[in-house]
C-alpha positions in Angstrom: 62.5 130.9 111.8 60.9 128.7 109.3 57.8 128.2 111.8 57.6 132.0 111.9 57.8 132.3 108.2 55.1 129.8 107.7 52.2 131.7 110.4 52.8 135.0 108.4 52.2 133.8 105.0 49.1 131.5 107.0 47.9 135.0 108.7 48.2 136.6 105.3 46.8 133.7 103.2 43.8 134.0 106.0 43.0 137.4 105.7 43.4 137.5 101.7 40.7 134.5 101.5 38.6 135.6 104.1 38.0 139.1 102.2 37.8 137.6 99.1 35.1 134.9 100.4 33.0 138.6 101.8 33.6 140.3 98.5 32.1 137.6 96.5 29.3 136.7 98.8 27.1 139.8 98.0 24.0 137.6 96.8 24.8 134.6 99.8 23.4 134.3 102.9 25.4 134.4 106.0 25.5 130.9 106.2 26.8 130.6 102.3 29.5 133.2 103.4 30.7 131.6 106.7 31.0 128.2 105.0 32.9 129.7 101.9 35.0 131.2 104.7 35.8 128.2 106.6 36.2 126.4 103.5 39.2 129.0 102.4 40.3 128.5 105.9 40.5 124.7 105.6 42.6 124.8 102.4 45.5 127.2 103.5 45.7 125.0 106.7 46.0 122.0 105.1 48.7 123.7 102.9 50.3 125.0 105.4 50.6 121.8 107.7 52.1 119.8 104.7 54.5 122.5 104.2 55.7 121.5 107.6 55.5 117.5 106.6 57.7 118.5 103.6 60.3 120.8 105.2 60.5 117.7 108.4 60.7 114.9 106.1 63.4 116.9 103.8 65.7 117.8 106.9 65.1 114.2 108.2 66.3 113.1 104.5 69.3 114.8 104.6 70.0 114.2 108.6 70.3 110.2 107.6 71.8 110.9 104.4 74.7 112.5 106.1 74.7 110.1 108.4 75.4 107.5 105.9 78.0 109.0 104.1 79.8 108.6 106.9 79.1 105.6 108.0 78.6 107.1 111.5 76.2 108.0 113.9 76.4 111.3 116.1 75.6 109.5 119.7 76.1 111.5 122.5 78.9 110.8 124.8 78.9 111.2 128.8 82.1 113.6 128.0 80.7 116.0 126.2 78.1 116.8 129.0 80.8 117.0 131.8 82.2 119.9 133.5 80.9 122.8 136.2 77.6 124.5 136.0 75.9 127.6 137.7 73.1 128.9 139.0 73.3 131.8 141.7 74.9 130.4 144.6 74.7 126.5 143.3 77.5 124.6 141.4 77.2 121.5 139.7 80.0 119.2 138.8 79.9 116.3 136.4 82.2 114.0 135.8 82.8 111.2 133.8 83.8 108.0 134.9 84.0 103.9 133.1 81.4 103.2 130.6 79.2 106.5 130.7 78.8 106.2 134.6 79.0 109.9 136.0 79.8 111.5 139.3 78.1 114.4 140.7 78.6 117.1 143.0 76.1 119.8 144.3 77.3 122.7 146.0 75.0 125.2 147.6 76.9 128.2 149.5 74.8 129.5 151.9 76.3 132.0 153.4 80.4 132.0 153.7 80.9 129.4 156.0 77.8 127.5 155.2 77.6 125.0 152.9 75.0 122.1 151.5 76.2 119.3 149.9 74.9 116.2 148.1 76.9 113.5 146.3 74.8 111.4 143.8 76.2 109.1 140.4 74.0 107.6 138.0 74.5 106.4 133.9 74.4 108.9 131.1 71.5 107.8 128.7 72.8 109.4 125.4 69.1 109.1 124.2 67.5 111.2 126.6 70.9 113.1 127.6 70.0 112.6 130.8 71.5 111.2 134.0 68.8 109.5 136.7 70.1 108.6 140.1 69.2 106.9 143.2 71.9 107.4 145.8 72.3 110.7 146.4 73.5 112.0 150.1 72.8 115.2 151.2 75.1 117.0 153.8 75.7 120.9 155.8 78.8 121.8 156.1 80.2 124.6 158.3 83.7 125.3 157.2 86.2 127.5 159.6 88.4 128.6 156.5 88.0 128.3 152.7 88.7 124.7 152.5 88.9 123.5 156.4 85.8 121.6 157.8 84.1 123.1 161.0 81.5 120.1 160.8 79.3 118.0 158.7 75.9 116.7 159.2 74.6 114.1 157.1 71.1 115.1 156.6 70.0 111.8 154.1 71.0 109.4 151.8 68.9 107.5 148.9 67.8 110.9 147.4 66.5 109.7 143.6 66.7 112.3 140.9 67.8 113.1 137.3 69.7 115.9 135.9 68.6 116.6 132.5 71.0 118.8 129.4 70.1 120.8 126.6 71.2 119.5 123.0 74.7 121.3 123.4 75.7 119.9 127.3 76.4 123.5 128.0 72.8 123.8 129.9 71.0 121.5 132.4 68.3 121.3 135.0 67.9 119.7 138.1 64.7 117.3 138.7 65.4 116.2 142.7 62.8 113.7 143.7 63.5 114.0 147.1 63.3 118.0 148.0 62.9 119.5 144.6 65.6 121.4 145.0 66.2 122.1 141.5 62.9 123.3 140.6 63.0 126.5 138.5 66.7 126.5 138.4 68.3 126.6 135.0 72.4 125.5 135.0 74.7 126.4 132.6 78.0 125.6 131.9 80.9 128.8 132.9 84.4 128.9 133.4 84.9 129.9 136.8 86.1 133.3 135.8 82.6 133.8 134.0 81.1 132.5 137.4 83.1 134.1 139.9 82.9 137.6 138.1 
């Protein structure tokens, strides 16, 4: 909002200098104009960028000063990122396990018997809120009924990927190194009434 703010009034600071630079020019040459022009340009850029310095630096300011009020530090936690996320037919499921190790589970229905599979865990970085991995298996199932297995076919193993979340852990996407079989896709978080319905 503030960056929207801050192009109108540069748009509007523009135009305003930019007419008065031609109505004052009547006796310059073009070359007098154009440089009174760019000069006016120049200025209301310059304020405008440190605007933005000011308005970063001030909600940096308070962002540590809260922070040390408190004494604490807002790191992200592995269990705030954990839980069941859609896209079309695919299901994701994180889980948490010891020291911000997770577990996940891909599920891509293909039809209603057919099913792909991969298995993969890797460490949360809280930094990045990201979760890379390196030994991911990748399997079709054919099931005969809703949770009985017709067959299974491993198809690899030591896939390497990442699964990266939005600030919130309510959205993620899927970077698979192996296939990119994520690409495009954008997860979010559902209950599985939301997803089912």
């Amino acid at each position: 909002m503030k960056k929207q703010l801050i192009a109108l009034i540069l748009a509007g600071t523009v135009l305003s200098a930019t007419a008065c630079a031609s109505n004052g020019t009547a006796g310059q040459t073009s070359e007098e104009s154009a440089s009174a022009t760019t000069t006016a340009e120049e200025t209301t850029e310059n304020t405008a960028l440190d605007t933005i310095g000011e308005t970063t630096a001030e909600t940096g300011a308070s962002d540590t000063k809260a922070s040390d009020e408190t004494g604490e530090t807002a790191a992200a936690s592995l269990k705030d990122f954990t839980g069941t996320f859609y896209s079309g037919r695919i299901e994701i499921t994180v889980e948490a396990g010891e020291d911000d190790n997770a577990k996940i589970r891909v599920e891509w229905a293909g039809g209603f018997k057919d099913k792909a599979e991969w298995t993969m865990s890797g460490k949360f970085d809280p930094v990045s809120k990201s979760i890379s991995y390196s030994d991911g298996v990748k399997k079709e199932v054919t099931y005969k009924s809703e949770n009985e297995i017709e067959s299974s076919k491993e198809i690899y193993t030591g896939g390497k990927g990442s699964f990266f979340f939005d600030h919130t852990g309510k959205k993620l996407i899927w970077k698979d190194d192996k296939e990119n079989t994520g690409e495009g896709l954008n997860f979010e978080q559902l209950s599985e009434t939301e997803a089912k319905g």
